[in-house]
C-alpha positions in Angstrom: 20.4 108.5 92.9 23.4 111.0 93.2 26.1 107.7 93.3 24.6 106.4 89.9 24.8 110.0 88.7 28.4 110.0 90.3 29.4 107.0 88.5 27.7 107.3 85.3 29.2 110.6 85.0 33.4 109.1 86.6 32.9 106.0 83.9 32.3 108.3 80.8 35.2 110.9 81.5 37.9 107.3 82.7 36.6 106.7 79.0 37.1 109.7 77.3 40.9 110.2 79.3 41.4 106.7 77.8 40.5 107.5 74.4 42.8 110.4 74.3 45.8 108.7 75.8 45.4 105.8 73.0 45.3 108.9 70.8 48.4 109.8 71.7 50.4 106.6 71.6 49.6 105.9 68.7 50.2 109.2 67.3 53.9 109.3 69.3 54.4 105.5 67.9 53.1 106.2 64.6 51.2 102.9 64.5 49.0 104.4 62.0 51.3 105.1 59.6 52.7 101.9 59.7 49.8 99.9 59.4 48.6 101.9 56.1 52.6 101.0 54.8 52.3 97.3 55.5 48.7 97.5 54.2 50.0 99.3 51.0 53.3 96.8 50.6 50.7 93.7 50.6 48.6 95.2 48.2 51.6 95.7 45.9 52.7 92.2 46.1 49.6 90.8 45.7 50.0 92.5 42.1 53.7 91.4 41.8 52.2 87.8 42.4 49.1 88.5 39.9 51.5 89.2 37.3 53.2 85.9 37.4 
């Protein structure tokens, strides 16, 4: 009972540790950012194309 314990409890802080590291990168990358300016750039020339 104390290994499942043991390794229930090792699995959910590897995730957590995991979770903040992607934090992290993507915050030192700025991936975010960049996604919401491409996202933003094809929504304005979908409305350049609209227009024609």
């Amino acid at each position: 009972m104390g290994d499942l314990v043991l390794l229930i409890v090792s699995t959910i802080l590897f995730l957590g540790v995991m979770y903040l590291i992607r934090g992290l990168v993507l915050w030192y990358y700025q991936i975010t950012k960049r996604v919401e300016l491409m996202e933003e750039t094809n929504n304005l020339l979908r409305k350049l194309l609209e227009k024609e």
